[in-house]
C-alpha angles and dihedrals in degrees: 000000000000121000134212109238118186128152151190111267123237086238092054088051095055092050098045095050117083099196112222123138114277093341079131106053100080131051085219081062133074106326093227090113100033081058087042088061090037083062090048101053086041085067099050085052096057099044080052081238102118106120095168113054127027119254075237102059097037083048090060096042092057094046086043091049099042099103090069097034109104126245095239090057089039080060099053093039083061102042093051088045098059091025089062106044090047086065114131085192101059099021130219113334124252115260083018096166087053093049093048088047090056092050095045088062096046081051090057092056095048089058090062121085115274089171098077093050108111116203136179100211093270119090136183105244112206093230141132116205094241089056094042097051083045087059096044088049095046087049097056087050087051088051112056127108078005106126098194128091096284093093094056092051092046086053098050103041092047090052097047091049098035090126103072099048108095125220092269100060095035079055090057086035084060096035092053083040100055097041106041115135091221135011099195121243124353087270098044090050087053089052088048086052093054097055094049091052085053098048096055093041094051 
């Protein structure tokens, strides 16, 4: 079976970071990588090979969470989601209501004003810890064999927020870890390894 492959530019990247030291590392912090694994899970949704969090509750983490997502990756939420769905390769989406629906509303927020949000650099995420160590699982799913970006922010963002994944999903973290097919390049396989260190010591 054919799947859908889109990804987020390296343009888009650049555009999205804001690149202050360890602004990245906690989910209390600046919100660039939390919207990183919210793209990479995207991804896993629309290629219907997502095997660790519900279209359902993704769906809800991203509505409940639209307030601090930035209108660039509003943008390319929206674009992947009706690009995908207009293939002529692929074909419509399953659940396709539910998943223009979803970007409809996405579409609606991004029609409100961003610009007169003031943040300090902490934010609320709508989040229970159960929803937020499924994303992190799904993501690392999402990640591997992958040699872009996305491994580093995965890292980085698991290892920073370690605390809050319980045994049973380190145990399906190691398990994805230790029997992956491919890990990427040498230095994405070392990054897969680290996390994997870091996941049975903690």
């Amino acid at each position: 079976m054919s799947h859908y492959s889109a990804q987020i530019t390296s343009q888009e990247i650049s555009q999205i970071i804001n690149q202050e030291s360890g602004d990245f590392m906690k989910i209390n912090n600046k919100n660039l990588y939390f919207e990183l694994i919210l793209a990479s899970v995207l991804r896993n949704e629309l290629r219907d090979t997502a095997k660790y969090i519900e279209l359902d509750t993704f769906q809800k983490i991203v509505i409940d969470n639209l307030d601090y997502m930035s209108e660039k990756m509003k943008m390319i939420f929206i674009r992947d989601i009706k690009e995908r769905n207009a293939s002529p390769l692929y074909g419509p989406l399953d659940n396709e209501e539910k998943w223009l629906t979803f970007a409809n509303k996405i579409e609606k927020a991004l029609q409100q004003s961003f610009e007169d949000k003031q943040f300090d650099g902490v934010i609320d995420i709508n989040i229970t810890n159960n929803e937020l160590e499924l994303l992190m699982l799904e993501a690392i799913k999402y990640g591997l064999g992958r040699k872009t970006y996305i491994t580093g922010v995965i890292l980085s963002f698991i290892i920073a927020n370690v605390e809050v994944i319980t045994n049973e999903i380190k145990e399906k973290m190691i398990f994805e870890l230790e029997n992956a097919e491919d890990y990427g390049f040498e230095c994405d396989k070392r990054s897969w390894m680290e996390l994997l260190d870091c996941l049975k010591s903690s």
